[in-house]
N, C-alpha and C positions, 0 to 999 in steps of 0.2 A: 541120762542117768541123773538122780536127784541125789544132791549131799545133804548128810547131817552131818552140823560141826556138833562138837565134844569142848566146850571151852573150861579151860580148868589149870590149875600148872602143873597137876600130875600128882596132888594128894590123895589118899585113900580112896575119898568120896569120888574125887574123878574117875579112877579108875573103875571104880564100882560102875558108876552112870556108865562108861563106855564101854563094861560087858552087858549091862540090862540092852543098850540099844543094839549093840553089835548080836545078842541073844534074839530080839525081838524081830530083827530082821531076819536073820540065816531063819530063823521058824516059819515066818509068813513068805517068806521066799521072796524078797523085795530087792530090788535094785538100785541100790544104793550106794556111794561112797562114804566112810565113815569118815572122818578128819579129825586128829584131837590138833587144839588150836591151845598151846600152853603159853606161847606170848606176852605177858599182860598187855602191852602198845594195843593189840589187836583183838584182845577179850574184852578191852574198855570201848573200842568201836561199837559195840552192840549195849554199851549203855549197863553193862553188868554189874552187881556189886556185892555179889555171890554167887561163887561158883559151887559143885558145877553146874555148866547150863547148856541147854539143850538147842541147836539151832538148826533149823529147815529150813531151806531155799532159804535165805536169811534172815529167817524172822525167830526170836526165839519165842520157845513155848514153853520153856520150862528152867528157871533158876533157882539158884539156893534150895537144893535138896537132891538127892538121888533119886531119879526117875522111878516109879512101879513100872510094870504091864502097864498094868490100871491105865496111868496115867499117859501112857505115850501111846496108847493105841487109840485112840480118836485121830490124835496128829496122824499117823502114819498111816491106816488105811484110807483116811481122806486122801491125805496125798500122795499117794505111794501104790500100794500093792493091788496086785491082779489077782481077784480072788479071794483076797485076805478078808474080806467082810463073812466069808464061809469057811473060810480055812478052819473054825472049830466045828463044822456039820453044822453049827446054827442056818439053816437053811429059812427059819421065819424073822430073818433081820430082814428091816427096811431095805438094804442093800439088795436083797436075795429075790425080788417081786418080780413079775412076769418080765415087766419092762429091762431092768439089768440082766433078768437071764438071757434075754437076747442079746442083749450087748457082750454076753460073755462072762457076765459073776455067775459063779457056781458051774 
């Protein structure tokens, strides 16, 4: 199972960011841990200097702002979900080609 951290110390903005991602997942049906990490000692390990911020397997992808859609689904169906590259019927994504449908996209 892959984690997203949530680093933030639990302002507004945090909170928001942590139902966009915790939204984006239960939708695309992904397997994931969510984590909010409200710490500072350990929001500043990732080199942060605005929250909130967005971290995958430990890389962040996204600081100082609250995440869209938009913006977090390149991260997350690259690295995450089964399917998720069709999960909206978009069947003519790059994802969706002969080749991944035998692998199992779509």
């Amino acid at each position: 199972m892959k984690t997203i951290k949530i680093l933030g110390t639990g302002c507004p903005s945090c909170i928001s960011a942590e139902k966009v991602v915790a939204n984006i997942v239960k939708e695309l049906n992904i397997e994931a841990k969510i984590v909010k990490v409200t710490d500072i000692q350990e929001i500043m390990i990732y080199d942060v200097m605005r929250t909130p911020a967005i971290v995958i397997d430990g890389k962040v992808v996204i600081a100082g702002k609250i995440p869209s859609k938009e913006d977090l689904l390149p991260f997350l169906v690259d690295n995450f979900a089964n399917n998720a590259c069709c999960s909206d019927g978009n069947t003519d994504s790059s994802c969706c080609s002969s080749e991944e449908n035998e692998s199992g996209c779509c």
